[in-house]
LUMVEX-473662 format. One record per residue (C-alpha): x, y negated, z. Coordinates in Angstrom, 2 decimals, decimal comma. Layout:
<xx=X; yy=Y; zz=Z>
...
END
This chain:
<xx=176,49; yy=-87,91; zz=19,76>
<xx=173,69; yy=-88,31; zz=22,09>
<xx=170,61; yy=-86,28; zz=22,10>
<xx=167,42; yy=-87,91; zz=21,54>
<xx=166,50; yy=-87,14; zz=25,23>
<xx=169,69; yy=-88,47; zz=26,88>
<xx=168,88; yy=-91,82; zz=24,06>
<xx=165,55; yy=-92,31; zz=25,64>
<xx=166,41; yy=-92,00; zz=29,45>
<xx=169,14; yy=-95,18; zz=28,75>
<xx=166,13; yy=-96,94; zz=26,69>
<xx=163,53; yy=-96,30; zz=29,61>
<xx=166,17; yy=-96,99; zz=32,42>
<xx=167,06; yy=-100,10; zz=31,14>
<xx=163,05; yy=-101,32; zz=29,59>
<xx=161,47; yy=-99,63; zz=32,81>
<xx=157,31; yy=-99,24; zz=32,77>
<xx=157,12; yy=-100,59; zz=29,40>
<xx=155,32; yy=-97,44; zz=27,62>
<xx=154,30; yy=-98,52; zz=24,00>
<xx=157,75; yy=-100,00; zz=23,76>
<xx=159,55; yy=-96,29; zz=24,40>
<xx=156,80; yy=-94,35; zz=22,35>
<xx=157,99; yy=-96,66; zz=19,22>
<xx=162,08; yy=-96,29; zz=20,11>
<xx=161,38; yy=-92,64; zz=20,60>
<xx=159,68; yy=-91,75; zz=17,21>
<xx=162,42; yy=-93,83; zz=15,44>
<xx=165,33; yy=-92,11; zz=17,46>
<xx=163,53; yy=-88,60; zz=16,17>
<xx=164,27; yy=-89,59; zz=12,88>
<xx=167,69; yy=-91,38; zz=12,67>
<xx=170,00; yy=-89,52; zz=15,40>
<xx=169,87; yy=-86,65; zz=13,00>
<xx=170,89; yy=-88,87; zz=9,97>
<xx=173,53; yy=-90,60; zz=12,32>
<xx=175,32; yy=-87,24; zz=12,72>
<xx=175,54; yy=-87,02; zz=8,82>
<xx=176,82; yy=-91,16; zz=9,00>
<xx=178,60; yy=-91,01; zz=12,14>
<xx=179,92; yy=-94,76; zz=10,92>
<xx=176,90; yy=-96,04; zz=12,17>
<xx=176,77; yy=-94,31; zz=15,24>
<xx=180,33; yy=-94,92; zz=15,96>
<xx=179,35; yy=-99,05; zz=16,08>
<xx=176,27; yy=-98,53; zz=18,28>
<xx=173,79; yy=-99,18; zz=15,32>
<xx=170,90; yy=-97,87; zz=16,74>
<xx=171,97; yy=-98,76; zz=20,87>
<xx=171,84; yy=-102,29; zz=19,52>
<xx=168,51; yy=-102,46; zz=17,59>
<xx=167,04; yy=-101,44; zz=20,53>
<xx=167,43; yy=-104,34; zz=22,09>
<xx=165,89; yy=-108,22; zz=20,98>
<xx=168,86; yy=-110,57; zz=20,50>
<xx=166,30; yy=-113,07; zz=22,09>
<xx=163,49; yy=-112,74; zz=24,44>
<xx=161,71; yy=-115,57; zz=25,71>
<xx=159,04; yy=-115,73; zz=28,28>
<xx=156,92; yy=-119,52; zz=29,17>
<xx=154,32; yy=-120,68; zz=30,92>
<xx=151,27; yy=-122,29; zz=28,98>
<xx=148,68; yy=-124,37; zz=31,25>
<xx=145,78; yy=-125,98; zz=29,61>
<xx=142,42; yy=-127,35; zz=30,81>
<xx=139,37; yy=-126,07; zz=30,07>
<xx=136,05; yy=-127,87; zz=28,76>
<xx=135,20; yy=-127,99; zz=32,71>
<xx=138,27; yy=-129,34; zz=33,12>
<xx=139,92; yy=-127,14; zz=35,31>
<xx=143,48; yy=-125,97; zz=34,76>
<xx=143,83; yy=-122,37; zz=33,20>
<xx=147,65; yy=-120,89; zz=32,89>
<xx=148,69; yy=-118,24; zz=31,02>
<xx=151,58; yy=-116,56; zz=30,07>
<xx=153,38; yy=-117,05; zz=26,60>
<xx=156,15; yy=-114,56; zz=24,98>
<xx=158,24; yy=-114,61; zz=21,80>
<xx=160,92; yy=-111,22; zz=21,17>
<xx=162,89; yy=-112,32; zz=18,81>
<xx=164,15; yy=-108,61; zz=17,98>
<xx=166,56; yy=-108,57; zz=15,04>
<xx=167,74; yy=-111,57; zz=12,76>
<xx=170,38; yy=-109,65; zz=10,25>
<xx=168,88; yy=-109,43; zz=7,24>
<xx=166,65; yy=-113,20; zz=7,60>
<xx=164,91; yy=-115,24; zz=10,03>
<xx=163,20; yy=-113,54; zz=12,75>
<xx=159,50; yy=-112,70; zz=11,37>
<xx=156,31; yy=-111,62; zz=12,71>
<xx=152,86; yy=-112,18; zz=14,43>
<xx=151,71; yy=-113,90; zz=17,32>
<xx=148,57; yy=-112,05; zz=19,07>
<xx=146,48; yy=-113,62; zz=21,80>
<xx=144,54; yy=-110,70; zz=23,41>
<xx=144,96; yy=-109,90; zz=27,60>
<xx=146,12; yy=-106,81; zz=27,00>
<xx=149,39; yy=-108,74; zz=25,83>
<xx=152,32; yy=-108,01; zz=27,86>
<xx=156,21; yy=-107,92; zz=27,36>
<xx=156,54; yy=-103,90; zz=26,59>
<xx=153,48; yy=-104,48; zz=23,79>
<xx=155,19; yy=-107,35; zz=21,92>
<xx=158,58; yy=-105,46; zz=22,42>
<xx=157,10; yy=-102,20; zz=20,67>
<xx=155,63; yy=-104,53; zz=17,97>
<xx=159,30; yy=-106,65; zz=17,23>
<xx=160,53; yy=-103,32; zz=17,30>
<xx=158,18; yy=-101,89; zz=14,23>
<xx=158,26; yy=-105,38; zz=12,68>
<xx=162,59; yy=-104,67; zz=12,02>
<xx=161,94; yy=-101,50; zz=9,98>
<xx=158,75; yy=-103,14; zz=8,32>
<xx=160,13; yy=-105,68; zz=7,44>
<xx=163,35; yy=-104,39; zz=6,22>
<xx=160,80; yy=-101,81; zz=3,84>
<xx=159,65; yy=-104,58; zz=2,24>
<xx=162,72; yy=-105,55; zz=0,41>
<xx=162,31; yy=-109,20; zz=1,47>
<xx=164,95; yy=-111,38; zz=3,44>
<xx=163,09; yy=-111,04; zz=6,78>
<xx=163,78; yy=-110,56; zz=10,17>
<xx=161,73; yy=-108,46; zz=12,82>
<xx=160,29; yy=-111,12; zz=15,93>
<xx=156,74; yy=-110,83; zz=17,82>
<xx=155,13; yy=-113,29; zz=20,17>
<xx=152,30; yy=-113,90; zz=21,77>
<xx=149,88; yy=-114,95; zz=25,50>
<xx=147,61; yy=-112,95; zz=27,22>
<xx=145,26; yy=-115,62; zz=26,19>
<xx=141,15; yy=-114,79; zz=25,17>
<xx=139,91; yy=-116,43; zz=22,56>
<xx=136,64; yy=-114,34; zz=22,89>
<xx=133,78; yy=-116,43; zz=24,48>
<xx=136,67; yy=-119,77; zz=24,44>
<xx=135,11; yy=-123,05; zz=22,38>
<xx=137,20; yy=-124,05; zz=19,67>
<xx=138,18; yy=-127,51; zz=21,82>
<xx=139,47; yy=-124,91; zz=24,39>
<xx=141,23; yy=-122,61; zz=21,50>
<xx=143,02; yy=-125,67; zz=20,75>
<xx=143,77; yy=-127,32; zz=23,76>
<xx=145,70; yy=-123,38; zz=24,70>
<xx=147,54; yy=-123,26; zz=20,89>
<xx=148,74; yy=-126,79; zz=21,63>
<xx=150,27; yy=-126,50; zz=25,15>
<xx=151,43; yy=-122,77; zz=23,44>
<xx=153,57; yy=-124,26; zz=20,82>
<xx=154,59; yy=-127,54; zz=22,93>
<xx=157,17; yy=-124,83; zz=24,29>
<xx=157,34; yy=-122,15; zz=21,29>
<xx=158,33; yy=-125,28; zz=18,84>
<xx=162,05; yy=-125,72; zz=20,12>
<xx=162,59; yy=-121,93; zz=19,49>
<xx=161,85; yy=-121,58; zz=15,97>
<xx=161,88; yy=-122,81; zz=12,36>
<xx=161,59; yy=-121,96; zz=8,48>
<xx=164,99; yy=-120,52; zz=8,95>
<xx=164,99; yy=-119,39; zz=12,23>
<xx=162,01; yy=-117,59; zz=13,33>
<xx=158,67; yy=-118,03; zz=11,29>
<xx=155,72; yy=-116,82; zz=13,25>
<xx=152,54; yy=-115,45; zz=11,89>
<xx=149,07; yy=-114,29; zz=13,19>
<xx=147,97; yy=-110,84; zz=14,38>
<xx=145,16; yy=-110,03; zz=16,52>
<xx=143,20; yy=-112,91; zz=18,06>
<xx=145,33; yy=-114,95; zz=15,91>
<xx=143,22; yy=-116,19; zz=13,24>
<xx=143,01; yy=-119,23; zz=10,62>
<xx=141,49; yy=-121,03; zz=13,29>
<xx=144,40; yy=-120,76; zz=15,92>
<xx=147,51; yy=-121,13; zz=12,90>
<xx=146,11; yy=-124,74; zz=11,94>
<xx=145,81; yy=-125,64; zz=15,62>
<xx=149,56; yy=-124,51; zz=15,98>
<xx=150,90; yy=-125,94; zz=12,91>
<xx=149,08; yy=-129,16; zz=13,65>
<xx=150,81; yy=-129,06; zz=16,89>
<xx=154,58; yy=-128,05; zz=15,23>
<xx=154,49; yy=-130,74; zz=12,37>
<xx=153,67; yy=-133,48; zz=15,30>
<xx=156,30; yy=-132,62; zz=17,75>
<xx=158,99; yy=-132,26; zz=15,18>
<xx=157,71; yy=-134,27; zz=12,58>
<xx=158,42; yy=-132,66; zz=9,63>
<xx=156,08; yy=-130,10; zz=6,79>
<xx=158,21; yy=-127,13; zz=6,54>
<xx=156,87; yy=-123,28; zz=6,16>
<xx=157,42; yy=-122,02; zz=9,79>
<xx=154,22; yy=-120,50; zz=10,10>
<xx=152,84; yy=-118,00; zz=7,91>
<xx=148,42; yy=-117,58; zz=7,65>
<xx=148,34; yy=-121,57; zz=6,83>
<xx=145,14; yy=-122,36; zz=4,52>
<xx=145,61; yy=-122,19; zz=0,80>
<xx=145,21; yy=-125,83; zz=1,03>
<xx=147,91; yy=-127,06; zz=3,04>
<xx=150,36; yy=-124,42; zz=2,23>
<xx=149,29; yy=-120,88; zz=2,43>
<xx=149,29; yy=-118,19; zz=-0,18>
<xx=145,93; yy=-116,74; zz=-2,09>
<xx=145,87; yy=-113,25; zz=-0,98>
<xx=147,69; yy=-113,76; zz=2,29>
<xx=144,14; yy=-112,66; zz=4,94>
<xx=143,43; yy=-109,82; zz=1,99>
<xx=147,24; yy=-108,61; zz=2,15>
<xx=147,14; yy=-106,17; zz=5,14>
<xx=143,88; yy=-104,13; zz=4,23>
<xx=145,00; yy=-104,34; zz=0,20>
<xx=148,40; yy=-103,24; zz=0,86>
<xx=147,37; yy=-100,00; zz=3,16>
<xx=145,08; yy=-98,83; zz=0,10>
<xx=147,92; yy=-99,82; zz=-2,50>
<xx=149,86; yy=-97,34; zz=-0,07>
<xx=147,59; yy=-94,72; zz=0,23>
<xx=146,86; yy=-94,90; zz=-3,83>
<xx=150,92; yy=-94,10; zz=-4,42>
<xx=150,52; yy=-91,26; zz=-2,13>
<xx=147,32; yy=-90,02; zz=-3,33>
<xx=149,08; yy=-90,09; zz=-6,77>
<xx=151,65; yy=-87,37; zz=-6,08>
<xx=148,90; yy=-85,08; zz=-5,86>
<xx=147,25; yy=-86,21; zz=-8,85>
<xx=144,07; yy=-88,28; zz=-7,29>
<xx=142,61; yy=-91,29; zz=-6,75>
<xx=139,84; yy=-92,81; zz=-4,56>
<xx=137,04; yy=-92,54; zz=-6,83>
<xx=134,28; yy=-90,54; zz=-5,00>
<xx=136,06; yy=-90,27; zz=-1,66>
<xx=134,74; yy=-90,60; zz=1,49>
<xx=136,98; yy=-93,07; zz=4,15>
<xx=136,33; yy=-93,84; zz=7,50>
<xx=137,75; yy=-97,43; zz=8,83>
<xx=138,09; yy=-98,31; zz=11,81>
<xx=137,98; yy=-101,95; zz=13,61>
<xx=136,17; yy=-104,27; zz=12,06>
<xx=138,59; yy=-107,72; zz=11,83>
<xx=140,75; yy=-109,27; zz=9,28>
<xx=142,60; yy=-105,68; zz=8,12>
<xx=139,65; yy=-103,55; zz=8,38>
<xx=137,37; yy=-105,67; zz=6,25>
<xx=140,03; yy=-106,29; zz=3,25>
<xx=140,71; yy=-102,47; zz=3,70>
<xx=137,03; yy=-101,70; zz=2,76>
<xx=137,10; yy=-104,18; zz=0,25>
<xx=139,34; yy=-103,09; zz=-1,57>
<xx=137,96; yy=-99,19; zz=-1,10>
<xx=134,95; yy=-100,38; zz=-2,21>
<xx=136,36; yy=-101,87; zz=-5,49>
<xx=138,50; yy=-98,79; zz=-6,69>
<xx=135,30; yy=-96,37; zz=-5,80>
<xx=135,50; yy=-95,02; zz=-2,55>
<xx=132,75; yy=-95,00; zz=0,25>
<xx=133,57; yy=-96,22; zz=2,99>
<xx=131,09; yy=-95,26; zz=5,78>
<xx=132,10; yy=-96,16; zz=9,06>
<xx=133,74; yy=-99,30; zz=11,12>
<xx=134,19; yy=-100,29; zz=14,84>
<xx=134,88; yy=-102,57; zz=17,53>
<xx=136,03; yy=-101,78; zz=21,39>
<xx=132,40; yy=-101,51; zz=21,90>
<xx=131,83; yy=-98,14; zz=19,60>
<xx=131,08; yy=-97,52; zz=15,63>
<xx=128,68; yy=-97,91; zz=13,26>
<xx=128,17; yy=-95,27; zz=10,23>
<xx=125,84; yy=-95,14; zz=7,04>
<xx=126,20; yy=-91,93; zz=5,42>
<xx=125,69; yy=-93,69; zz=1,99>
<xx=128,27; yy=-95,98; zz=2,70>
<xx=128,68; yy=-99,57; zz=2,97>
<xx=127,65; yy=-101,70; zz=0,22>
<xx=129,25; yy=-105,13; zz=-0,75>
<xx=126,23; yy=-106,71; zz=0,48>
<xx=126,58; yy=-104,97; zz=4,00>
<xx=130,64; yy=-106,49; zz=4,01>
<xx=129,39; yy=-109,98; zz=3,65>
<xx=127,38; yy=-109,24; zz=6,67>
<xx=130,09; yy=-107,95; zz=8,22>
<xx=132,28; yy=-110,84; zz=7,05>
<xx=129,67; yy=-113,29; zz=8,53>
<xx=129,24; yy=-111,65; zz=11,85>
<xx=132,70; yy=-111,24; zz=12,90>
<xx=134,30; yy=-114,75; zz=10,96>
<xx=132,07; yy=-116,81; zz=11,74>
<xx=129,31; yy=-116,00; zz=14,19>
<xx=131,99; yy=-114,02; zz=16,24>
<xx=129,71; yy=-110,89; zz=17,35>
<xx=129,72; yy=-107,71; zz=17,67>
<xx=129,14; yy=-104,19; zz=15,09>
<xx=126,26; yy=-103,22; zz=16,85>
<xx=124,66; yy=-105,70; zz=15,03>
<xx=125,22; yy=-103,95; zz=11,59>
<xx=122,66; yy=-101,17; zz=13,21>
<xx=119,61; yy=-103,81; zz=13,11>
<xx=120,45; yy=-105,76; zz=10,15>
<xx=121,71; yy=-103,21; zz=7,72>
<xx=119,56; yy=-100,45; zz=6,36>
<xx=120,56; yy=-96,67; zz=6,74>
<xx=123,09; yy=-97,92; zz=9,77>
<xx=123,60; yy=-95,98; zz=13,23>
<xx=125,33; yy=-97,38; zz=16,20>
<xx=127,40; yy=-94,92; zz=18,56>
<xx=128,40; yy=-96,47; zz=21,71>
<xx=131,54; yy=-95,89; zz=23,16>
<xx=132,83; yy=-93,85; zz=20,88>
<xx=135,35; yy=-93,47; zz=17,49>
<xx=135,02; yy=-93,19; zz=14,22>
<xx=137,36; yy=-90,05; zz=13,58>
<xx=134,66; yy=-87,36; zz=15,00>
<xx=132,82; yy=-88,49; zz=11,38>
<xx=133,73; yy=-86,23; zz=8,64>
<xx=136,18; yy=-87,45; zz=5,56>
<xx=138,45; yy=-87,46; zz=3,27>
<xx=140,76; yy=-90,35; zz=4,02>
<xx=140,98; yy=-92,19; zz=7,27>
<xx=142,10; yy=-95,62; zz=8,05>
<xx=142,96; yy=-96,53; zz=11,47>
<xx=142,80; yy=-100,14; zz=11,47>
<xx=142,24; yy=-101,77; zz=15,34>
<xx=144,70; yy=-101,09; zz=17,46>
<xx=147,46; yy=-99,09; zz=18,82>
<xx=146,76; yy=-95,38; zz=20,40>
<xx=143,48; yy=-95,19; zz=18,98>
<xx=144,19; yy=-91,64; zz=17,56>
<xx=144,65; yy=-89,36; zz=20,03>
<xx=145,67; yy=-85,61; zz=19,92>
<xx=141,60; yy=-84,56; zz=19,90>
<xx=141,02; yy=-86,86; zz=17,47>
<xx=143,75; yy=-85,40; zz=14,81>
<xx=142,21; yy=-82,10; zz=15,55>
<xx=138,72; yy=-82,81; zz=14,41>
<xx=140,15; yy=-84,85; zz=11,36>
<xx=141,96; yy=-82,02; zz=10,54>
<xx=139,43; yy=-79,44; zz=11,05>
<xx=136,65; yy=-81,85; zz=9,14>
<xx=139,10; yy=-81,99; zz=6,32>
<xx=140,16; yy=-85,23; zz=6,52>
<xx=144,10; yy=-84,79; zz=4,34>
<xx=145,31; yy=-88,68; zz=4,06>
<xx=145,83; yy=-91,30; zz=6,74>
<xx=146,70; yy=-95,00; zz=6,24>
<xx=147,38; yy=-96,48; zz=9,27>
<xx=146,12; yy=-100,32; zz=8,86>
<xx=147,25; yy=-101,18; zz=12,79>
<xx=150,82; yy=-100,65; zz=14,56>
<xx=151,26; yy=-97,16; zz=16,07>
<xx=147,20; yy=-96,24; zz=15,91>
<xx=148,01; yy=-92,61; zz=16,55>
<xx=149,91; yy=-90,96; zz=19,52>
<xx=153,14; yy=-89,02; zz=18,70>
<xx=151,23; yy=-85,39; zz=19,63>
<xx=148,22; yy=-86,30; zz=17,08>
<xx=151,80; yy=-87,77; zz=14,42>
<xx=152,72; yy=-83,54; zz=14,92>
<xx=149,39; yy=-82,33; zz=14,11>
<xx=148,94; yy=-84,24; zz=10,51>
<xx=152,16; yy=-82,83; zz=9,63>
<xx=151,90; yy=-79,98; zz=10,84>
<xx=148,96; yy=-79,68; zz=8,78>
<xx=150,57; yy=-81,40; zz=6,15>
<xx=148,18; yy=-83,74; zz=5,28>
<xx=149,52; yy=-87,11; zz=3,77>
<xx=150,26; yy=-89,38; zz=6,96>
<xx=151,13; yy=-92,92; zz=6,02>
<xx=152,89; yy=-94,54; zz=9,07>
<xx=152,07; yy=-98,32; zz=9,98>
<xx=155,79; yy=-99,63; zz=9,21>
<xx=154,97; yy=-98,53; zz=5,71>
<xx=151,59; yy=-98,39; zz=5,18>
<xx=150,61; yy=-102,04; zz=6,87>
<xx=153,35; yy=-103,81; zz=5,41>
<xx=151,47; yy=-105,82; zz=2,91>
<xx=150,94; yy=-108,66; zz=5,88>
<xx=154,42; yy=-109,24; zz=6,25>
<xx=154,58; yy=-109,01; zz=2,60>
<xx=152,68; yy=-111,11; zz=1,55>
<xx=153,84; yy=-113,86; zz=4,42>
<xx=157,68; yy=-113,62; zz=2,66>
<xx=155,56; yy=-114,74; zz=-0,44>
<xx=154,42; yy=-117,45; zz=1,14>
<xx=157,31; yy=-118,56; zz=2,56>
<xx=158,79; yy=-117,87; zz=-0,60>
<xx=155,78; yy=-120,65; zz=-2,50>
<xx=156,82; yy=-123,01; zz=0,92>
<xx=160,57; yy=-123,03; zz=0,07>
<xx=160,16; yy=-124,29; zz=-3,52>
<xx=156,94; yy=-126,34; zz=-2,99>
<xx=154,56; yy=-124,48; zz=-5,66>
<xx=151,85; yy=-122,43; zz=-5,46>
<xx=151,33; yy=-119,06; zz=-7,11>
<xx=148,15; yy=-117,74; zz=-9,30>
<xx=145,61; yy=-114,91; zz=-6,80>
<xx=146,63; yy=-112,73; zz=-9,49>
<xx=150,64; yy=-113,17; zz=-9,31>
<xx=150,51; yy=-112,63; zz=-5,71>
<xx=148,80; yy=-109,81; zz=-6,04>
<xx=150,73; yy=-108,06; zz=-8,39>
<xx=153,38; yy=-108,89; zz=-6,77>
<xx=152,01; yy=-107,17; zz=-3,25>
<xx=151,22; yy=-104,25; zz=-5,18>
<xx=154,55; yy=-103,61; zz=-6,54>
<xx=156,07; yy=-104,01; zz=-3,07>
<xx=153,74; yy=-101,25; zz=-2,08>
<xx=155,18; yy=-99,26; zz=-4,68>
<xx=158,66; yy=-100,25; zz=-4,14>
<xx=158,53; yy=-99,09; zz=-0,34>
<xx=156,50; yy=-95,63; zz=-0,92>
<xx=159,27; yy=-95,24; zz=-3,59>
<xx=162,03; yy=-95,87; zz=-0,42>
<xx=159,74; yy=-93,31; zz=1,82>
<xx=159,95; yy=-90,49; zz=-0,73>
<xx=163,43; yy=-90,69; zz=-1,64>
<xx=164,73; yy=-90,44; zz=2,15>
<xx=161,32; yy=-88,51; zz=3,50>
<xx=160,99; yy=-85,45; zz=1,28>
<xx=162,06; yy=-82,13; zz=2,12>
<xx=163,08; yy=-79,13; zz=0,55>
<xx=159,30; yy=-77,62; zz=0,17>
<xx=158,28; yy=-80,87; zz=-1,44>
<xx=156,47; yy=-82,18; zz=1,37>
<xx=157,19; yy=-86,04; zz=2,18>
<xx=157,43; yy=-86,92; zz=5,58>
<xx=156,54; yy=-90,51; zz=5,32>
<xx=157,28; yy=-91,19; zz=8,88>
<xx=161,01; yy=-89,88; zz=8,58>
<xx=161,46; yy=-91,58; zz=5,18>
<xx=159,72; yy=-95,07; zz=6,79>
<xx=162,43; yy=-94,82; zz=9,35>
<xx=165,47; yy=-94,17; zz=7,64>
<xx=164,44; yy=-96,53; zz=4,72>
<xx=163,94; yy=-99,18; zz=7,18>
<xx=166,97; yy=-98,68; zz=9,26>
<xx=169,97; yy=-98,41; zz=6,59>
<xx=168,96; yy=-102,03; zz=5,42>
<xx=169,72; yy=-103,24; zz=8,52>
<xx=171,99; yy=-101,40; zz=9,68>
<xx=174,21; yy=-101,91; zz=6,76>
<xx=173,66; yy=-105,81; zz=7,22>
<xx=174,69; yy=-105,39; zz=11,04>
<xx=178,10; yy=-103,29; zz=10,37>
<xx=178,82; yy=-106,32; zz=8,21>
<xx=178,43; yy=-108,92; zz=10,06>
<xx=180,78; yy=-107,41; zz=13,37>
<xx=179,64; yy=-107,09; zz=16,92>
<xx=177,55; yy=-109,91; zz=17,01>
END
């Protein structure tokens, strides 16, 4: 049996320079090469050697004019990770940080995501180093159309159903469906985010900030509490973030901060659901920036350049982006009591700030489980697509909700340890991988 060390220098010798990519093998491989001594079946078949790497990765060039008509190029990607429980599943993100070792890290998460949410889906990621900041929408679509003029021949309702993720908005699906249905002529579900009115499911832009709170309400349940009276910070201040809030707002918490790359803004007080439209407004549709919560809304302060998690709480919510937490960060959360985190983006916090929340013990809701809702929510949709009907707000929602459950219930019964405490991000893992691993050791060496 391999260490985890000796594990890791084959994964980086073999995925060289790609960092986020071994930072999300590495925290898995912490949690199942122990199990795989106790089921040395799936060791024994290379389980884990072969998750590690995408059945499929496929890398395209995407040129496009620009409304001064020049030609702009761009690099497109789709990792299609692991198809053995369903068709390959997961976001696209346009942002420039986009490179092959990001969208690898994300497929990679997406597997044991996923898998948690008892659903026939796949793990796949995909994506351009593409802006869509300061782009007009002719030029947003003019990019998702040459984008899926090569993506189109690659997947399919039962191959690989893409979704949207960061920079990936309403906007940017219709463009790329528009641009699917016409080159292969056909309405099927093989994108996931569509509007309610030409296929999508109620609840799916809600799913990812509901489903982190549904999360973080089963956990704060084994210690008898609820949200009523406590204070969250959120950061980011897009599509998860907002619903997150939203949702805080409506089962009583105050929520008093949220962010952008540019810094945070906090109200003591906390945000009202008059100062959420606002928010809504500004980042939806006008497209700007949090400062501007500091001028419009009363009782708001603006800190440049800096996070959220130096703001005393209760609960936190890391919702932008990956490596957002780091090791200083868990500290002061820590020290300014801060005892549940539900982690609304992929991999927000660094392994060393992971050991210092469980160290301290504090409930520590890892993205695979806690941001699942998404994913969820797009299995529901494709679900609706599949037999051509629509379901109620309310159905879908209690049917998120009960996933939720259904996956904190998976995290407890493989996470907790002899002193009671759960480790969610040992139970996330484990969960996650005997799904598919069972599914793999029964289809052969394929």
């Amino acid at each position: 049996m391999k260490s985890v060390q000796e594990f890791m220098e084959d994964v980086i010798r073999k995925n060289p320079g790609e960092l986020e990519f071994h930072q999300a093998v590495q925290e898995v491989a912490e949690s199942i090469l122990p199990f795989l001594e106790k089921n040395p079946r799936y060791a024994k078949a290379k389980i884990l050697e072969r998750m590690v790497m995408p059945e499929r990765v496929l890398i395209f060039r995407v040129p496009w004019l620009d409304d001064n008509q020049e030609v702009q190029i761009n690099s497109g990607y789709r990792v299609e990770m692991n198809s053995a429980i369903g068709p390959y599943k997961g976001g696209l993100r346009f942002h420039p940080s986009v490179n092959l070792g990001i969208l690898k890290f994300l497929a990679f998460e997406q597997v044991f995501k996923n898998s948690l949410t008892t659903l026939p889906l796949g793990g796949g990621k995909g994506g351009s180093d593409f802006d869509p900041k300061g782009k007009s929408d002719t030029e947003v679509m003019k990019f998702c159309q040459s984008f899926m003029t090569e993506l189109f021949r690659h997947i399919g309702e039962n191959t690989d159903v893409p979704a949207g993720d960061i920079g990936v908005g309403s906007r940017e699906i219709g463009f790329l469906f528009g641009q699917y249905k016409r080159l292969k002529n056909e309405f099927t579900g093989v994108l996931t985010g569509k509007g309610v009115n030409w296929g999508g499911s109620l609840i799916r832009p809600e799913a990812t900030g509901y489903g982190c709170v549904y999360f973080v309400q089963e956990m704060l349940k084994t210690r008898g509490e609820g949200f009523e009276g406590k204070v969250c910070t959120v950061s980011g201040s897009g599509n998860v973030a907002q619903y997150t809030t939203e949702k805080l707002l409506e089962l009583g918490a105050t929520v008093v901060t949220l962010s952008d790359s540019g810094g945070y803004i906090y109200k003591e007080t906390g945000l009202t659901s008059e100062d959420l439209q606002f928010v809504f407004e500004l980042k939806n549709v006008r497209r700007g920036r949090i400062k501007e919560c500091a001028e419009k809304l009363e009782g708001c302060t603006y800190f440049e350049g800096k996070k959220p998690w130096e703001v005393p709480c209760d609960i936190a919510f890391p919702s932008a982006t990956q490596n957002e937490i780091y090791e200083n960060d868990a500290q002061t959360l820590v020290k300014n009591g801060c005892y549940a985190i539900g982690e609304g983006a992929n991999m927000p916090t660094v392994p060393e700030a992971v050991k210092i929340f469980q160290k301290a013990k504090i409930l520590y809701a890892p993205g695979k489980a806690a941001n699942a809702g998404g994913v969820s929510t797009s299995g529901l949709e494709m679900s609706q697509n599949s037999i051509r009907t629509a379901w109620a707000r309310e159905e879908v929602d209690e049917k998120l909700r009960q996933i939720k459950v259904n996956i904190h219930e998976a995290c407890v019964a493989y996470g907790k340890q002899e002193d009671g405490y759960v480790d969610y991000v040992n139970g996330a893992n484990i969960a996650g991988f005997v799904k598919v691993a069972d599914a793999m050791m029964d289809q052969g060496v394929v």
